[in-house]
NUVONU-19012 format. One record per residue: y, z, x of N, C-alpha, C in turn. Coordinates in Angstrom, 1 decimal, padded with zeros to 4 digits. Layout:
N
> n_y / n_z / n_x / ca_y / ca_z / ca_x / c_y / c_z / c_x
> Y / Z / X / Y / Z / X / Y / Z / X
...
***
This chain:
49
> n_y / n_z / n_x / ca_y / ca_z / ca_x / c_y / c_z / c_x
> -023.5 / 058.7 / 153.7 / -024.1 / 059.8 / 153.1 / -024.6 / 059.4 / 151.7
> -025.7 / 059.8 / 151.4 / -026.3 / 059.5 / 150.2 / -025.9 / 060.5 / 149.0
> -026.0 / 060.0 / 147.7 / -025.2 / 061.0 / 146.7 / -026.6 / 061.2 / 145.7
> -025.9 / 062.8 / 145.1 / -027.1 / 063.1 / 144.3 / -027.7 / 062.2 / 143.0
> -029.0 / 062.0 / 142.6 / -028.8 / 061.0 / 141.1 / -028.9 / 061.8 / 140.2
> -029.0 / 061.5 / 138.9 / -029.1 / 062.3 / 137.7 / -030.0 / 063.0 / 137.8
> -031.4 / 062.6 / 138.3 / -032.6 / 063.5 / 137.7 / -032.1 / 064.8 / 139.0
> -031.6 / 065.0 / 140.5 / -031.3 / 065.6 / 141.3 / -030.4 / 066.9 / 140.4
> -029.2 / 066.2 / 140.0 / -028.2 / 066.5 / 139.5 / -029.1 / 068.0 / 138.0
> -029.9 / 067.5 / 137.4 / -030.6 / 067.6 / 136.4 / -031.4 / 068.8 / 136.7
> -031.9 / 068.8 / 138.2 / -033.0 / 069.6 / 138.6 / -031.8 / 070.8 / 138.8
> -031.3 / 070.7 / 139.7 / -030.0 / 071.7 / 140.2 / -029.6 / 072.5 / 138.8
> -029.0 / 071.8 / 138.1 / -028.5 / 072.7 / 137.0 / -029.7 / 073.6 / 136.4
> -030.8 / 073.2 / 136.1 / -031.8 / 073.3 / 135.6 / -032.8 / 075.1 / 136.2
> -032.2 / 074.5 / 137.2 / -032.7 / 076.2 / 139.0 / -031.5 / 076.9 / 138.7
> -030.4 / 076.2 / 138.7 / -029.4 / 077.2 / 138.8 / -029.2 / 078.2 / 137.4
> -029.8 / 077.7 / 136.4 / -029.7 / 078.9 / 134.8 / -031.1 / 079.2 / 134.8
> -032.5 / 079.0 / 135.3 / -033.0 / 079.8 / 135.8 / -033.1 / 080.6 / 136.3
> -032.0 / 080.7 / 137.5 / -031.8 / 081.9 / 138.8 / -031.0 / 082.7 / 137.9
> -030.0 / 082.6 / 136.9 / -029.6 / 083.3 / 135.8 / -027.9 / 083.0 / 135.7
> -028.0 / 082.1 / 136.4 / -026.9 / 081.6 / 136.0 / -025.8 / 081.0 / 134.9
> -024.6 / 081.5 / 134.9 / -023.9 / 081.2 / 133.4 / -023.1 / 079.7 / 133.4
> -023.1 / 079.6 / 132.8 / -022.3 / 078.0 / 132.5 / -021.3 / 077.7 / 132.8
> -020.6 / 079.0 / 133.0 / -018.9 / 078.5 / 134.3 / -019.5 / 079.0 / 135.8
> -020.3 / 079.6 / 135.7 / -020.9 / 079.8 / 137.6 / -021.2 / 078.3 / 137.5
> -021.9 / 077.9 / 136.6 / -022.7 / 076.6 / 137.5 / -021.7 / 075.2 / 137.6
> -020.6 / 075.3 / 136.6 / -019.1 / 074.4 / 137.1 / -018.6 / 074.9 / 137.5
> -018.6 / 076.0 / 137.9 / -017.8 / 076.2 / 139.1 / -018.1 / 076.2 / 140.7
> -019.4 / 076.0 / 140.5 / -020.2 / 075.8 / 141.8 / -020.1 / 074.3 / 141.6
> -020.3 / 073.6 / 140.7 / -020.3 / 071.7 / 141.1 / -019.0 / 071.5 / 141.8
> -017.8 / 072.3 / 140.9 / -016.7 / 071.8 / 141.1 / -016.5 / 072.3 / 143.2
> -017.2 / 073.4 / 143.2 / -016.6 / 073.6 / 144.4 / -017.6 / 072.6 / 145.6
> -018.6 / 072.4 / 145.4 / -018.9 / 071.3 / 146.1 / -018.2 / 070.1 / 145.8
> -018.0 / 069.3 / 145.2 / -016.8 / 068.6 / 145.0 / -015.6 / 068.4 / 145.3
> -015.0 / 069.2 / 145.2 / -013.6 / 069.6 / 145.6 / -013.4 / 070.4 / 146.8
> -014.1 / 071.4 / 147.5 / -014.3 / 072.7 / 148.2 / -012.6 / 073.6 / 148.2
> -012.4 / 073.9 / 147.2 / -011.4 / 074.8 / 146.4 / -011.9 / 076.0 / 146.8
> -011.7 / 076.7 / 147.2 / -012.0 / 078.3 / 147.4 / -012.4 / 078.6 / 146.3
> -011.5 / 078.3 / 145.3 / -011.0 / 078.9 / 143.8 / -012.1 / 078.7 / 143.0
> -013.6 / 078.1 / 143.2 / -014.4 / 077.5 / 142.6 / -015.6 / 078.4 / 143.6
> -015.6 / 079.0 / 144.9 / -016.4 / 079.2 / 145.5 / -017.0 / 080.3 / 144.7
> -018.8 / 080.2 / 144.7 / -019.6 / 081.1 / 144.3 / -019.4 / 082.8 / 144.9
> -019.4 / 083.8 / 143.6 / -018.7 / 084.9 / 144.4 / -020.4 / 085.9 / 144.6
> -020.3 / 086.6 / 145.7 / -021.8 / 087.1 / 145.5 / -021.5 / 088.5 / 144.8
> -023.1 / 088.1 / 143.7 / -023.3 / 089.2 / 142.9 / -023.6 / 090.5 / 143.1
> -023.4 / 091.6 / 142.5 / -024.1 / 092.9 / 142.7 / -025.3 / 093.2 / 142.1
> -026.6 / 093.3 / 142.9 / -027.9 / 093.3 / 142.1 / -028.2 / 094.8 / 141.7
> -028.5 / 094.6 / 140.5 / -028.6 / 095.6 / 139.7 / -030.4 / 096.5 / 140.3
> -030.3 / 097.8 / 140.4 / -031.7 / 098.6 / 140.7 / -032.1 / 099.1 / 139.7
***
């Protein structure tokens, strides 16, 4: 399996606070691919009308 590189790694974070993402969502999303902890799993949001 091939692993992500920095600039990969770079782009990801980069979409992910774009999409509006906060700074513990997005460690907590690496950490849960990483680790696959439940406790890390992304929780779905409620979209505001």
């Amino acid at each position: 399996m091939n692993s992500m590189n920095m600039s990969e790694a770079a782009r990801l974070i980069i979409g992910l606070r774009a999409a509006g993402w906060d700074e513990k969502e997005i460690n907590d999303f690496i950490l849960f691919i990483e680790t696959g902890e439940e406790q890390y799993k992304p929780k779905t949001k409620e979209k505001a009308d």
